[in-house]
MIDREN-914919 format. One record per atom (N, C-alpha, C, O): residue number from 0; residue in three letters; x, y, z. Coordinates in steps of 0.1 Angstrom, whole numbers, always signed. Example, Ala and Ser with C-alpha at 12.3 -4.5 7.8 and 13.67 -1.06 7.14 Angstrom:
! residues 2
seq_type_X_Y_Z
0_ALA_+132_-57_+78
0_ALA_+123_-45_+78
0_ALA_+132_-33_+78
0_ALA_+142_-33_+85
1_SER_+128_-22_+71
1_SER_+137_-11_+71
1_SER_+129_+0_+79
1_SER_+134_+11_+80
***
This chain:
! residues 63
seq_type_X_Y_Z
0_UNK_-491_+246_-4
0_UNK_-485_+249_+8
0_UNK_-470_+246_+8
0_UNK_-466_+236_+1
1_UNK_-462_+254_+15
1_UNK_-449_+251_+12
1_UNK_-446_+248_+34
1_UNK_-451_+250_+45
2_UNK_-435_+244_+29
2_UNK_-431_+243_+46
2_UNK_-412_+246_+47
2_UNK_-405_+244_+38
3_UNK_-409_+249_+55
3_UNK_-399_+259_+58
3_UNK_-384_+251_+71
3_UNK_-387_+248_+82
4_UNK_-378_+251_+69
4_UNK_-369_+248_+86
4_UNK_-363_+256_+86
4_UNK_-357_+260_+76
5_UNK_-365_+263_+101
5_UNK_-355_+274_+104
5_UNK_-343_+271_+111
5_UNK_-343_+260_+115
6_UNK_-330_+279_+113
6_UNK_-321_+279_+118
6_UNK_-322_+274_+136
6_UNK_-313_+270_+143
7_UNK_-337_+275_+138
7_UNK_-335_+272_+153
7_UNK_-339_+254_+152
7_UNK_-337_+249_+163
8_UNK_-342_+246_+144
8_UNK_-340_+230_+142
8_UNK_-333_+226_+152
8_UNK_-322_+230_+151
9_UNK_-335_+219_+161
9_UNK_-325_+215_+170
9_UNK_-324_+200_+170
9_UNK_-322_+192_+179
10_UNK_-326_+195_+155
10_UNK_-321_+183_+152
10_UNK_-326_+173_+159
10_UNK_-318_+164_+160
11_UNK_-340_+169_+167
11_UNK_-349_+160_+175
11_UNK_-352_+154_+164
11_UNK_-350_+142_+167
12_UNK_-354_+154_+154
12_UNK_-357_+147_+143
12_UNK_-374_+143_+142
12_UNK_-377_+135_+133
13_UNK_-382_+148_+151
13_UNK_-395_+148_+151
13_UNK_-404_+144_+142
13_UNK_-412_+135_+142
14_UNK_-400_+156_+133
14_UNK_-405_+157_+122
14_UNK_-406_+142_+114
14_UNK_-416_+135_+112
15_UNK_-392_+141_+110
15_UNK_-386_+126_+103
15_UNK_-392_+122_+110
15_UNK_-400_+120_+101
16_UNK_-395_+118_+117
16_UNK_-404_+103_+126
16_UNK_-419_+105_+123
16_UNK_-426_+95_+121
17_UNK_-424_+115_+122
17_UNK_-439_+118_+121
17_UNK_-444_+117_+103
17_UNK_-454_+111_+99
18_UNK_-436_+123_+96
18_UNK_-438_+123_+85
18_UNK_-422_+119_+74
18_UNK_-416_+130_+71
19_UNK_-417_+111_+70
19_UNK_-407_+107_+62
19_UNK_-413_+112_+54
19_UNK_-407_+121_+49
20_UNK_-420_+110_+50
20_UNK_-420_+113_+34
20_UNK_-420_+126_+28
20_UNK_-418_+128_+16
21_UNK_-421_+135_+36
21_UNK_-415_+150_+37
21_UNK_-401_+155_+42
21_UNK_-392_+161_+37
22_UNK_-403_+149_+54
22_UNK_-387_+158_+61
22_UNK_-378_+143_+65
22_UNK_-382_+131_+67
23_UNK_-365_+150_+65
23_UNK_-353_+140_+60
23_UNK_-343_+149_+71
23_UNK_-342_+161_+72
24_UNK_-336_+140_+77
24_UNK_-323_+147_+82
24_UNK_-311_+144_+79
24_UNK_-306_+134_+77
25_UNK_-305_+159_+77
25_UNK_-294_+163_+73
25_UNK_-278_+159_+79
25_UNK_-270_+168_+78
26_UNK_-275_+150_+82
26_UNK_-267_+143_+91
26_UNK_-252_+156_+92
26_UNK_-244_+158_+101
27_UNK_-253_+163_+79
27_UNK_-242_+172_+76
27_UNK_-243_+187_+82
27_UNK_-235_+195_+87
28_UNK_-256_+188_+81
28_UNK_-258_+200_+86
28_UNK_-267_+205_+101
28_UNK_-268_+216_+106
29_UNK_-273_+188_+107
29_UNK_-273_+185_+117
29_UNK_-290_+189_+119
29_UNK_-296_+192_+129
30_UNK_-295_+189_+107
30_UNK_-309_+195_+108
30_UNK_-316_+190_+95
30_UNK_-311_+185_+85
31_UNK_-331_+192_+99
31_UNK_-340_+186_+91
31_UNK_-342_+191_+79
31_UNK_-339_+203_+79
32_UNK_-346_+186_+62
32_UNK_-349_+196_+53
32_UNK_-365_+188_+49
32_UNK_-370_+177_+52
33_UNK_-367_+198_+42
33_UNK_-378_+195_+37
33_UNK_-374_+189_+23
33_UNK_-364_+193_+18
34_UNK_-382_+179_+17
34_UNK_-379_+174_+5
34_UNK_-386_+179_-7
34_UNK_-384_+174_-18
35_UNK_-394_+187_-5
35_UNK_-406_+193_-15
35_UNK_-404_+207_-13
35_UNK_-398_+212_-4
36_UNK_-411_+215_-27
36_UNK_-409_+228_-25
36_UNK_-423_+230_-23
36_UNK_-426_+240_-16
37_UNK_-431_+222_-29
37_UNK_-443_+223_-23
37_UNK_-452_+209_-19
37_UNK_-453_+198_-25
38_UNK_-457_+214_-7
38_UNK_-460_+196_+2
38_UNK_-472_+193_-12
38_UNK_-479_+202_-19
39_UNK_-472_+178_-13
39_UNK_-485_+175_-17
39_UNK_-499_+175_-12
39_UNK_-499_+167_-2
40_UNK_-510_+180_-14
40_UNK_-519_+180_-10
40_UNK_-520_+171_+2
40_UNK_-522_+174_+14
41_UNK_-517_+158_-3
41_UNK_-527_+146_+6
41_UNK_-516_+144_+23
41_UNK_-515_+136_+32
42_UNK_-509_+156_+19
42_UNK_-495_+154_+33
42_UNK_-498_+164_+37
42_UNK_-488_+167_+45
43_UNK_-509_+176_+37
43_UNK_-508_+187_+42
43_UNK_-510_+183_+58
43_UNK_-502_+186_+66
44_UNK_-519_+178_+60
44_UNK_-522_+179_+74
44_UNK_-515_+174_+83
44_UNK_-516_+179_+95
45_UNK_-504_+162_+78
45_UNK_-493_+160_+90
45_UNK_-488_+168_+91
45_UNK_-488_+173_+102
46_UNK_-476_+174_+76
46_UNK_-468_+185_+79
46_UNK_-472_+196_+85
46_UNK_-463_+204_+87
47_UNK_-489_+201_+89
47_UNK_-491_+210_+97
47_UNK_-490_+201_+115
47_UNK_-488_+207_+124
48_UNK_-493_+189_+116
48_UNK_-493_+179_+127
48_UNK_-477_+186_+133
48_UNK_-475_+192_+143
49_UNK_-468_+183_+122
49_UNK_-452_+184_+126
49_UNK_-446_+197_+128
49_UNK_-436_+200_+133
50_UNK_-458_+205_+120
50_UNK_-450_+224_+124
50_UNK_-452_+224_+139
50_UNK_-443_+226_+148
51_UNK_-469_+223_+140
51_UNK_-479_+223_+152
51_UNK_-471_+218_+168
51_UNK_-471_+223_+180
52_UNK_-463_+205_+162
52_UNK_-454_+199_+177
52_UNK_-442_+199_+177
52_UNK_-435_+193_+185
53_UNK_-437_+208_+167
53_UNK_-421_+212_+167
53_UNK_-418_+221_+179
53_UNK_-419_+233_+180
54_UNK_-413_+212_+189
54_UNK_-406_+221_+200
54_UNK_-395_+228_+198
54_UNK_-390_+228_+210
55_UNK_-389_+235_+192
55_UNK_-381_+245_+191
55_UNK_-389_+258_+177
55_UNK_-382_+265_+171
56_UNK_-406_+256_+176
56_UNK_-409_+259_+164
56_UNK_-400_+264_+154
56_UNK_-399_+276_+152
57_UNK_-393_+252_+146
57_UNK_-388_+258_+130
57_UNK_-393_+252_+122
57_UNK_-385_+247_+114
58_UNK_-406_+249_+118
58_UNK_-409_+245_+110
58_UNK_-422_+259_+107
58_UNK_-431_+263_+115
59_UNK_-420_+263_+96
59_UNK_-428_+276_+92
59_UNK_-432_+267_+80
59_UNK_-425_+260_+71
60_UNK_-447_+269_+82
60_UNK_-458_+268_+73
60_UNK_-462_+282_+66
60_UNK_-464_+292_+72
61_UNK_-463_+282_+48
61_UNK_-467_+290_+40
61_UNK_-481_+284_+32
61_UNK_-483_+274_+25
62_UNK_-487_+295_+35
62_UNK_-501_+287_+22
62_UNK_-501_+295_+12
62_UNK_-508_+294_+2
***
C-alpha cells in the first residue's frame, strides 16, 4: 500500500499526531509527507484511520 498527500494538505497536522511513524510535517513546505514509499504492513490500518479522518481529504490511499 502506498499513501499519497495532496496539494489540498492544509497543514492540521492530523495525520502526524495519529500516526508519526509515517507522516512528518514539512515545516518548509507547510504540509505533511509521507516517510515511506510503501507503508509497512503492520501500519496499514492507521494510515487508512488517517486518510479516512483527513478533513481536507489529501491523503490518497493506493493498494
Amino acid at each position: 500500500m502506498k499513501a499519497i498527500i495532496t496539494k489540498e494538505c492544509m497543514g492540521d497536522r492530523n495525520c502526524s499526531k495519529l500516526c508519526e511513524e509515517v507522516f512528518e510535517y514539512d515545516e518548509d513546505q507547510l504540509l505533511s509527507i509521507v516517510k515511506f514509499k510503501e507503508i509497512p504492513q503492520h501500519l496499514e490500518a492507521i494510515v487508512q484511520q488517517a486518510a479516512d479522518e483527513c478533513g481536507a481529504d489529501a491523503i490518497i490511499i493506493e493498494k
